[in-house]
Every structure is written in structure tokens, then in C-alpha cells.
C-alpha atoms as an extended CHARMM CRD file, in Angstrom:
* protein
*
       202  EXT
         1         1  UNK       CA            -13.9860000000      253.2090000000      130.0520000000  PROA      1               0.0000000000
         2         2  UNK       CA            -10.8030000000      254.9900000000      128.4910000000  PROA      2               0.0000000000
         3         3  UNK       CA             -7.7020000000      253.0560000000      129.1430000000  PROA      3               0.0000000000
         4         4  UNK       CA             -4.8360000000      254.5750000000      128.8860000000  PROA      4               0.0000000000
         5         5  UNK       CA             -1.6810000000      253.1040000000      125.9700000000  PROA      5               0.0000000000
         6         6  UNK       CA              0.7270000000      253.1850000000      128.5180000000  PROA      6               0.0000000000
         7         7  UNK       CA             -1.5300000000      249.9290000000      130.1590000000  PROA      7               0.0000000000
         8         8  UNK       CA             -2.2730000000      249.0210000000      126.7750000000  PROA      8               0.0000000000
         9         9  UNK       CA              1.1770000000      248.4540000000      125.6350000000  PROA      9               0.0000000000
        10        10  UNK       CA              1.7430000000      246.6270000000      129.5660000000  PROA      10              0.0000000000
        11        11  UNK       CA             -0.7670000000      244.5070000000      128.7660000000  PROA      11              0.0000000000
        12        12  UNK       CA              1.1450000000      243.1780000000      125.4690000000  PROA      12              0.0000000000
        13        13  UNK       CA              4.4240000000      242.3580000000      127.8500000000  PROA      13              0.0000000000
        14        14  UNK       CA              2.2340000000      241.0280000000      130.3480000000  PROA      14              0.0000000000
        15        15  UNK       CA              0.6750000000      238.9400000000      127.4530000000  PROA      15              0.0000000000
        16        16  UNK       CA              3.7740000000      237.3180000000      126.7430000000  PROA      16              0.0000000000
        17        17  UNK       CA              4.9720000000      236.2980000000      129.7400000000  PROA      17              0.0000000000
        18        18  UNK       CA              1.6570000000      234.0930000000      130.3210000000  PROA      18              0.0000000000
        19        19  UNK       CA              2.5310000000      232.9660000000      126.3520000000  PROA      19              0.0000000000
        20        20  UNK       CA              5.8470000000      231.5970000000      127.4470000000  PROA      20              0.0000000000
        21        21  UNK       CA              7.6670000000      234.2080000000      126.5840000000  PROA      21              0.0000000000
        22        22  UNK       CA             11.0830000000      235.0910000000      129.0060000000  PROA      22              0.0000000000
        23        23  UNK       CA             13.0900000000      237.7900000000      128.9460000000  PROA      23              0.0000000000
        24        24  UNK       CA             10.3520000000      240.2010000000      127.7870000000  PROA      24              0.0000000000
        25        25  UNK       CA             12.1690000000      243.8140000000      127.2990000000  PROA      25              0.0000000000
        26        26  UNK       CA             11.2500000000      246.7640000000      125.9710000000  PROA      26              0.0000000000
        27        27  UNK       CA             13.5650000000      247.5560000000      122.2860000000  PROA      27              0.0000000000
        28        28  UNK       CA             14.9290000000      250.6540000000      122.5650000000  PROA      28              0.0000000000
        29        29  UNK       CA             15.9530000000      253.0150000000      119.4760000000  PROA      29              0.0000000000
        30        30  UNK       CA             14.9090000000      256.7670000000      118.2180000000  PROA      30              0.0000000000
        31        31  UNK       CA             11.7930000000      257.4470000000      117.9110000000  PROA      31              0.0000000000
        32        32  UNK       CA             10.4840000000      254.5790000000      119.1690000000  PROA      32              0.0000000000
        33        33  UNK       CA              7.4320000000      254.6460000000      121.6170000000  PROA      33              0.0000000000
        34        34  UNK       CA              8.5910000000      253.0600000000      124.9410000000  PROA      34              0.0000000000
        35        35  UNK       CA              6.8800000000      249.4420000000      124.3740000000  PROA      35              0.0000000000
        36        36  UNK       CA              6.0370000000      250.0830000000      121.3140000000  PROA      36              0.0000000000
        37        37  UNK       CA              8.4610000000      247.4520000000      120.3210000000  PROA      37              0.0000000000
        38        38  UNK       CA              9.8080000000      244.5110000000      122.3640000000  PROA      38              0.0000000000
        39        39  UNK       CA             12.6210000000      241.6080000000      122.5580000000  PROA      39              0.0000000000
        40        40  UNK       CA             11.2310000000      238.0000000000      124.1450000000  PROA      40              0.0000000000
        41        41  UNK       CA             12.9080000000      234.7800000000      124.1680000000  PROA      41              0.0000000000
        42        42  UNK       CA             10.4490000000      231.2660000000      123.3540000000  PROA      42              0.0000000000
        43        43  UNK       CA             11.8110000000      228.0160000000      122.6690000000  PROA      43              0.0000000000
        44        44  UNK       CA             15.2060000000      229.4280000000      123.1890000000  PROA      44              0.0000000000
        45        45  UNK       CA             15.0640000000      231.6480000000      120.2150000000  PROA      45              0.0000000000
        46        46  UNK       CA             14.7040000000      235.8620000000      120.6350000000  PROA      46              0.0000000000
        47        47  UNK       CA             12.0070000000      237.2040000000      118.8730000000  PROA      47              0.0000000000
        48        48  UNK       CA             11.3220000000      240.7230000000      117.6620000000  PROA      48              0.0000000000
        49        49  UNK       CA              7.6510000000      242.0830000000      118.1530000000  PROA      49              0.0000000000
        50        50  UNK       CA              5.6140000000      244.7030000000      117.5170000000  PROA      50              0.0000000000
        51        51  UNK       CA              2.8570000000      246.1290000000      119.5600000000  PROA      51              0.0000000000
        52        52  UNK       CA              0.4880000000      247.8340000000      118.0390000000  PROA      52              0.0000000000
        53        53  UNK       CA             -2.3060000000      250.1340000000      120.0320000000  PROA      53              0.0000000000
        54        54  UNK       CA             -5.5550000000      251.6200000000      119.2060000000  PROA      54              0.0000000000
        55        55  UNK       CA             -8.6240000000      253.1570000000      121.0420000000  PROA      55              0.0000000000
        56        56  UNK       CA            -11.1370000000      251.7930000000      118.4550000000  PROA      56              0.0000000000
        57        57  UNK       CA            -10.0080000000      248.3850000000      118.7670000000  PROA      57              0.0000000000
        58        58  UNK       CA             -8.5340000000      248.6930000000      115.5160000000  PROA      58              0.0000000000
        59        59  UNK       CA             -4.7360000000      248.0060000000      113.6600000000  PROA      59              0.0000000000
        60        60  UNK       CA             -3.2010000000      250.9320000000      111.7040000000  PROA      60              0.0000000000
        61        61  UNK       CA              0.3760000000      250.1430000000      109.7560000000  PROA      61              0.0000000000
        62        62  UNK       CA              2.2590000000      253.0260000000      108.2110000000  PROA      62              0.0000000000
        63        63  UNK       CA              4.5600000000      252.6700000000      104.6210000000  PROA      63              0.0000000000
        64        64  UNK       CA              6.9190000000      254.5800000000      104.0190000000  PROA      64              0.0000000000
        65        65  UNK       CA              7.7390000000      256.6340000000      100.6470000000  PROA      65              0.0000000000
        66        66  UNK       CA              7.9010000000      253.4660000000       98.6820000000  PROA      66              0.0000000000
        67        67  UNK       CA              5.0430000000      251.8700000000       99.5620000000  PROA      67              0.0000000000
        68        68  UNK       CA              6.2900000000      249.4000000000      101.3290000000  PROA      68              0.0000000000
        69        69  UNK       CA              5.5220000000      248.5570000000      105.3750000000  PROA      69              0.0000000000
        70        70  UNK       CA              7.3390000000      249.6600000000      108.1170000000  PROA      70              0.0000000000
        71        71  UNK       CA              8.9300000000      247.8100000000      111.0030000000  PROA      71              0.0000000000
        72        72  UNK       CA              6.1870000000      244.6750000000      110.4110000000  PROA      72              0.0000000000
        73        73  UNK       CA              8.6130000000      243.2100000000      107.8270000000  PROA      73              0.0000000000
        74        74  UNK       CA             11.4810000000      243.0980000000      110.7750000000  PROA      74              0.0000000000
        75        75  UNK       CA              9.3590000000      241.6810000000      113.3710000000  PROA      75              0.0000000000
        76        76  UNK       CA              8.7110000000      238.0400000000      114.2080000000  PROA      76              0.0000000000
        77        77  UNK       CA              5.5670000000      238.8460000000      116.1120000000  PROA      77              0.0000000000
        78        78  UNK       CA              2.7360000000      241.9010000000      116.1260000000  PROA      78              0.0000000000
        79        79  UNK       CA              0.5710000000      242.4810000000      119.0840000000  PROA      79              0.0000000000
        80        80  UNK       CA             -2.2600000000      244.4430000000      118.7840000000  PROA      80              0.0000000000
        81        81  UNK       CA             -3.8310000000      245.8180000000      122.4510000000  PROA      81              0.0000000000
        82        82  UNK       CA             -7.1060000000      247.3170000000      122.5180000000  PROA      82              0.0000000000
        83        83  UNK       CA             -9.9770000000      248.0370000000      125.0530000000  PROA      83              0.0000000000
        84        84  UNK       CA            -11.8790000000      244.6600000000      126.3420000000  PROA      84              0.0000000000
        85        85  UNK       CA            -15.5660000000      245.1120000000      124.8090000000  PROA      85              0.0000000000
        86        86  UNK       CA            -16.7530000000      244.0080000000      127.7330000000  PROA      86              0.0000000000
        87        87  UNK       CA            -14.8750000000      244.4680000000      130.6650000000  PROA      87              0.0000000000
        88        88  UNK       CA            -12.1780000000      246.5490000000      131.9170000000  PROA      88              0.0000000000
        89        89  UNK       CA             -9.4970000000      245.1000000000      130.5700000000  PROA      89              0.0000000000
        90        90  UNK       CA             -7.4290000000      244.7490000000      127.7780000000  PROA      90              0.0000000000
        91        91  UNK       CA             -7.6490000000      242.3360000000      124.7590000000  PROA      91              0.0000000000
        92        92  UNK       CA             -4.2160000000      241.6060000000      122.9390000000  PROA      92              0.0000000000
        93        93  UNK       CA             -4.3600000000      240.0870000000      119.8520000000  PROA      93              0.0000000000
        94        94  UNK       CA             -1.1790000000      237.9800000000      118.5730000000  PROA      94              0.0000000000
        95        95  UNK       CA             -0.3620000000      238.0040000000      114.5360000000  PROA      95              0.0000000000
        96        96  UNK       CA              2.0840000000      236.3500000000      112.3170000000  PROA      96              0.0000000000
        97        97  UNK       CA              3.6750000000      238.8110000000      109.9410000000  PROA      97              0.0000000000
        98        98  UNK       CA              2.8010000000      237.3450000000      106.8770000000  PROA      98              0.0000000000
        99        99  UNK       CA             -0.5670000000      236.8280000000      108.0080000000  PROA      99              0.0000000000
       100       100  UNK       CA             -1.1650000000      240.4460000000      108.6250000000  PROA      100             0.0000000000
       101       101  UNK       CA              0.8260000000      241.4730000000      106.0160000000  PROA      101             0.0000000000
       102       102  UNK       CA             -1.3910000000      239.6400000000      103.3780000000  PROA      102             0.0000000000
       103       103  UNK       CA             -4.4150000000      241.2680000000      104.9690000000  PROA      103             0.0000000000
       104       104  UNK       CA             -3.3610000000      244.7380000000      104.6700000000  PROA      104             0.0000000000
       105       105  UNK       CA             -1.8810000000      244.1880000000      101.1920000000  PROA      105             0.0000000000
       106       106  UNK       CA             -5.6030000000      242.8930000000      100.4590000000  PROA      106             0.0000000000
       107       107  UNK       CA             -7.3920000000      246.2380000000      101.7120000000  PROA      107             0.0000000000
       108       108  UNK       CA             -4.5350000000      248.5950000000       99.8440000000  PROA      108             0.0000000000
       109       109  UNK       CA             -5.1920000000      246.8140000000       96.6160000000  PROA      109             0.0000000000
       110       110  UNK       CA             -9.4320000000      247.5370000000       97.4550000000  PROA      110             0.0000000000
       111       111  UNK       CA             -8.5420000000      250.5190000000       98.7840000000  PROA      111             0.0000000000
       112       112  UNK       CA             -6.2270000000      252.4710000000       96.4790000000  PROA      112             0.0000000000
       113       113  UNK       CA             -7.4480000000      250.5420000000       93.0750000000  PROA      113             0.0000000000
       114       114  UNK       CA             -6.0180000000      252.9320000000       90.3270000000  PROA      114             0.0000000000
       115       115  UNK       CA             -4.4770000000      255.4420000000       92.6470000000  PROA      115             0.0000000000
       116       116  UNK       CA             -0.9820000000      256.2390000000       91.8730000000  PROA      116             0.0000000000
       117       117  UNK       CA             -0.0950000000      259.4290000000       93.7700000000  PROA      117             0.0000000000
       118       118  UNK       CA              2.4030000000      258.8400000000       96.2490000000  PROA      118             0.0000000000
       119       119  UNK       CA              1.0860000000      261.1840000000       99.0100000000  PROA      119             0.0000000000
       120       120  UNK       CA             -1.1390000000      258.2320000000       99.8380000000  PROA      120             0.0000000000
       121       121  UNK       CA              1.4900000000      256.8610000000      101.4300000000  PROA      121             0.0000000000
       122       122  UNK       CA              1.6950000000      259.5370000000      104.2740000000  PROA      122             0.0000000000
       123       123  UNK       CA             -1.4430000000      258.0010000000      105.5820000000  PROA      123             0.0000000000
       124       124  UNK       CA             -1.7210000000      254.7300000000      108.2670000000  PROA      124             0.0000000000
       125       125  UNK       CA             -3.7410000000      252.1350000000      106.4360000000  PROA      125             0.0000000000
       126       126  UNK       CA             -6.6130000000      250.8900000000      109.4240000000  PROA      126             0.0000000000
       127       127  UNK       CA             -7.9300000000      247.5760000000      109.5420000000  PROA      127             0.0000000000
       128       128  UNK       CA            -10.4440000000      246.9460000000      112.3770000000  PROA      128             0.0000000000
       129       129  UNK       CA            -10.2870000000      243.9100000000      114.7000000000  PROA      129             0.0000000000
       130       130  UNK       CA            -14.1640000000      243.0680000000      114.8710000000  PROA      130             0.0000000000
       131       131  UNK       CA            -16.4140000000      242.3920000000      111.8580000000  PROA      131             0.0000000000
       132       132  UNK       CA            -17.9540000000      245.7580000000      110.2240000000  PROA      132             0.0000000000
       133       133  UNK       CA            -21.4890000000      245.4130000000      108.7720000000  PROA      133             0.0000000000
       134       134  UNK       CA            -22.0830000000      247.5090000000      105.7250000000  PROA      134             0.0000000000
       135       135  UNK       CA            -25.2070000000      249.2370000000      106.5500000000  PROA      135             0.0000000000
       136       136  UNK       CA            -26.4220000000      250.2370000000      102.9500000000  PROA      136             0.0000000000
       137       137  UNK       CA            -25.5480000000      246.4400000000      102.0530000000  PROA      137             0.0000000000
       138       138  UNK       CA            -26.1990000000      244.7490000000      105.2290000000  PROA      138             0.0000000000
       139       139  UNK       CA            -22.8400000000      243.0980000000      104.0150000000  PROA      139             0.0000000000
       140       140  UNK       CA            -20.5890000000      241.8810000000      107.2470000000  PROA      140             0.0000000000
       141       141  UNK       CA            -16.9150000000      242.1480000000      106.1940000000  PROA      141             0.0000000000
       142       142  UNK       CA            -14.5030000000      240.1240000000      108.8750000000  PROA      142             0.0000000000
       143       143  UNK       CA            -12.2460000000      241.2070000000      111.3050000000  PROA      143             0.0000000000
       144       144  UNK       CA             -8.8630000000      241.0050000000      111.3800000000  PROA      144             0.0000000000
       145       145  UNK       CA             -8.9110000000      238.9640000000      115.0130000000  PROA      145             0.0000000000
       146       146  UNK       CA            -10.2180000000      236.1160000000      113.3700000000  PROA      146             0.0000000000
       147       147  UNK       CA             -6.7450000000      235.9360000000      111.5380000000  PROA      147             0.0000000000
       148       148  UNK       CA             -4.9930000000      236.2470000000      115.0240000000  PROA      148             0.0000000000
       149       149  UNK       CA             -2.8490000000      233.1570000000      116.2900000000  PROA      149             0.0000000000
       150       150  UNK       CA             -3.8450000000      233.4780000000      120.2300000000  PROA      150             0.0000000000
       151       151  UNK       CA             -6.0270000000      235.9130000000      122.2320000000  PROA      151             0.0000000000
       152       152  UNK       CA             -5.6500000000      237.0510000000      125.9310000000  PROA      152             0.0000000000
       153       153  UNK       CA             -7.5690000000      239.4760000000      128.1180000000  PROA      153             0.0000000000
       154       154  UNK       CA             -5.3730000000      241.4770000000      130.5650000000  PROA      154             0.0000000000
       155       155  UNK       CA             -7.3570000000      242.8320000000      133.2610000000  PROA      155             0.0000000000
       156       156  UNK       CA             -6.7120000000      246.4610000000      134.4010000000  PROA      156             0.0000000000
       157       157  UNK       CA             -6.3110000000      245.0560000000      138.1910000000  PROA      157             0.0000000000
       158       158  UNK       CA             -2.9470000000      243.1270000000      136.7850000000  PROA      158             0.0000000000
       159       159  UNK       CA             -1.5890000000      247.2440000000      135.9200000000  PROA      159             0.0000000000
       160       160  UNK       CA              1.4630000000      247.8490000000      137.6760000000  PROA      160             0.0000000000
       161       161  UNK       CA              1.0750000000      251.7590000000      136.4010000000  PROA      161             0.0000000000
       162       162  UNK       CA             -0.7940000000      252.5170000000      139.4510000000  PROA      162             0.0000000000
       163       163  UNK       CA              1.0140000000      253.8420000000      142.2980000000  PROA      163             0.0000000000
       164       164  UNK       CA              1.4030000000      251.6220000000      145.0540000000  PROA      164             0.0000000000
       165       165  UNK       CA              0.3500000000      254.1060000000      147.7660000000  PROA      165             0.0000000000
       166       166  UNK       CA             -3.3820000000      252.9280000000      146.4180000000  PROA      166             0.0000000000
       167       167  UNK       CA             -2.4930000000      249.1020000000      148.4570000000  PROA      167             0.0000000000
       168       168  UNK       CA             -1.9410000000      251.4970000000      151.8860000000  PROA      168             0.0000000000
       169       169  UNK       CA             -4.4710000000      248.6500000000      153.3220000000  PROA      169             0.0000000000
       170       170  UNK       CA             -2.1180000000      246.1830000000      152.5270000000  PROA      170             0.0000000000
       171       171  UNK       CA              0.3360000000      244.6270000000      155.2340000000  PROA      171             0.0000000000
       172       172  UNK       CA              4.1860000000      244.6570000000      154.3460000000  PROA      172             0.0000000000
       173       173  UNK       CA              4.0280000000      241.1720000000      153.2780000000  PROA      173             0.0000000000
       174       174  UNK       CA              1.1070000000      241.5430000000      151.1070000000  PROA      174             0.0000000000
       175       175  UNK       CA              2.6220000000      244.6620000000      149.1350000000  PROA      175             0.0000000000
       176       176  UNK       CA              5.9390000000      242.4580000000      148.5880000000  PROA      176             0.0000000000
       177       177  UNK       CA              3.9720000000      239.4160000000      147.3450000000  PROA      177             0.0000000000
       178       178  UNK       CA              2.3800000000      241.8710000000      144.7520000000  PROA      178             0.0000000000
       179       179  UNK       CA              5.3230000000      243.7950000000      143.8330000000  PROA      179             0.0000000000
       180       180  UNK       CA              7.3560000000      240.6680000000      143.0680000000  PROA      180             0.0000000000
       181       181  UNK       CA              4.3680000000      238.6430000000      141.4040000000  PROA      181             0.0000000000
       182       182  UNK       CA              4.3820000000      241.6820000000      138.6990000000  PROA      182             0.0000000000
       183       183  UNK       CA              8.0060000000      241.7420000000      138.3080000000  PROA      183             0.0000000000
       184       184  UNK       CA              7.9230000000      238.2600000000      137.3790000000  PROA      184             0.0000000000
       185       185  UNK       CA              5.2640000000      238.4250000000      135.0110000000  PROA      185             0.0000000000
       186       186  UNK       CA              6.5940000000      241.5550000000      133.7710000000  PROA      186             0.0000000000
       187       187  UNK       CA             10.0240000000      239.4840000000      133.1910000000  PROA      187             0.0000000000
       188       188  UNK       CA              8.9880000000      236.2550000000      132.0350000000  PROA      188             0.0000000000
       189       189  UNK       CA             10.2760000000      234.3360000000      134.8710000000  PROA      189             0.0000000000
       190       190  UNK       CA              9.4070000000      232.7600000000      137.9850000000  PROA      190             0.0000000000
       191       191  UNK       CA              8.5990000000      234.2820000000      141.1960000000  PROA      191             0.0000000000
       192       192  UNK       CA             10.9770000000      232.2570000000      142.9610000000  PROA      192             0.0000000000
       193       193  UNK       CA             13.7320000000      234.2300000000      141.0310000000  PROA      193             0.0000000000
       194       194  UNK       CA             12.3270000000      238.0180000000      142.2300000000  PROA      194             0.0000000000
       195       195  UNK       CA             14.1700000000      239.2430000000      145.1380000000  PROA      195             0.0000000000
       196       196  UNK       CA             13.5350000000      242.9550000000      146.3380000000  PROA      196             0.0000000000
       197       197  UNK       CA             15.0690000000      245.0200000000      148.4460000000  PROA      197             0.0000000000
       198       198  UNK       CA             13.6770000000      248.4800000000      149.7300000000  PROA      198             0.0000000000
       199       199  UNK       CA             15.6250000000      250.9170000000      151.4810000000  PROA      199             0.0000000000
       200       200  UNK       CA             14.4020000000      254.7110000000      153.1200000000  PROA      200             0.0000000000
       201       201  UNK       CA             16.5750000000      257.1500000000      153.0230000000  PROA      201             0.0000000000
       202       202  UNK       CA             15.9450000000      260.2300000000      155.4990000000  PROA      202             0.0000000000
């Protein structure tokens, strides 16, 4: 089942808010893929984070002209969202910089032994999440999710993407209790503190 990066990159807010997380927004600046990157509050302290999205359950950092990483350096947190394995769902996957940082830095230096032309660096650098058996070696080389600091599985159901109009058997009451349960998760707080208000205008 393809799932679609807008859910993907839901699924890491979502993730946070059942981490702890409050105040989960979406960073804004140019360039920057809506949810792509993200502001949370834990323990009273704002964190920067970095979601990261793939369709081959995999994590691909870019450097820039340098050689060194971008935006993972900045950020406190990277979240990695791919497709469930086995259900339909999302997994995200929750790194420490350094963490990750040390296991790309690993694969460059296997990578790009000797090479010293700097149009390598135009390229993302792809580590995948579940182990990869050689099969000329039989050799099983880890994944990075074994690295990760915390798992969770989002299911697809928990998508506010959908329009609503696909609840019409829903009563009133019903559709409010789901609208507001979604805005809380999707905010980091409470339900209690979720009041909505519609209004039709002819």
C-alpha cells in the first residue's frame, strides 16, 4: 500500500504528541517542505526536529558543497517516517543527532574511500532502516532502526488528511469528538483544552 508523505510527515507530529511532546508546530522558512521540519516543547525545553521521509523505508541526508550535513547539525531531534511493513500504517523512527550523524559519517568513509571529487556531494547519502543481507556474501549488515531511541506505529485510521465528508455516518457529536481528539493530538495537549466552533455561511 502507497502512503502518501503528506501522512507520513503527520504521522511524525502525531508521534510526538503521544512522546510528550506539546506545542508540536510545523517550522516554517524557504524552501522548506511543510513538516518537513518541526518546533515541540518536552520537559519545558523547545526542541528543533527533523523529519525525514522515504518510500523504501530508508534515511537519505544531503551535504552541502563542503561536505558537511545539512540541517541535522541544527536539530535536536530526527524523525524518520516510513511505510509499516506490515500494516497500514506508519512507522516513525526517533534519532539523536550524533547518533545518526556517526552512522552516516561511517558509510561516507566506506563509501567514498579515496574519492576526492566534490560533485559527490550533490548526491543524498541513503542509509536503510532494516538490516540488508549481502546476497553474494550472505553477509547481514544492520539497520539504522536499531540505533533509534523510540519507535511508534501511526495507523493510517489516526490521518486527519482525509476529508471529513468520508464520517457522513457519523452523528454531530461523534464528528466533534473526532475532530477535537485530532486537534489535540495534533497539538500536544489535552482534549479538555480543544474547543470548536463551526459556522455555515449561505
Amino acid at each position: 500500500m502507497k502512503i502518501r508523505k503528506e501522512f507520513l510527515r503527520e504521522s511524525a507530529r502525531l508521534a510526538l504528541a503521544e512522546k510528550g511532546y506539546s506545542r508540536v508546530e510545523i517550522a516554517q522558512g524557504p524552501g522548506i517542505v511543510p513538516g518537513a521540519r518541526l518546533t515541540a516543547v518536552k520537559n519545558g525545553t523547545a526542541k528543533l526536529i527533523a523529519v525525514r521521509t522515504s518510500s523504501d523505508r530508508e534515511v537519505g541526508l544531503l551535504r552541502n558543497e563542503d561536505g558537511d550535513w545539512r540541517t541535522i547539525p541544527k536539530a535536536d531531534l530526527i524523525l524518520a517516517a516510513v511505510p509499516a511493513l506490515d500494516a497500514a500504517a506508519a512507522d516513525v523512527f526517533a534519532f539523536d543527532r550524533d547518533v545518526l550523524l556517526n552512522v552516516f559519517n561511517a558509510t561516507v568513509d566506506v563509501l567514498e574511500k579515496n574519492k576526492r571529487n566534490k560533485s559527490r556531494f550533490k548526491s543524498p547519502v541513503f542509509v536503510a532502516l532494516d538490516d540488508v543481507k549481502n546476497s553474494r556474501t550472505g553477509k547481514v549488515q544492520p539497520g539504522l532502526k536499531k540505533t533509534a531511541r523510540w519507535k511508534l506505529q501511526i495507523p493510517l485510521s489516526r490521518s486527519a488528511l482525509p476529508t471529513v465528508s468520508s464520517s457522513a455516518q457519523a452523528t454531530r457529536a461523534e464528528l466533534m469528538e473526532r475532530l477535537k481528539r485530532e486537534m489535540a493530538e495534533f497539538a500536544g495537549v489535552d482534549i479538555s483544552k480543544i474547543i470548536l466552533e463551526i459556522r455555515i455561511v449561505a
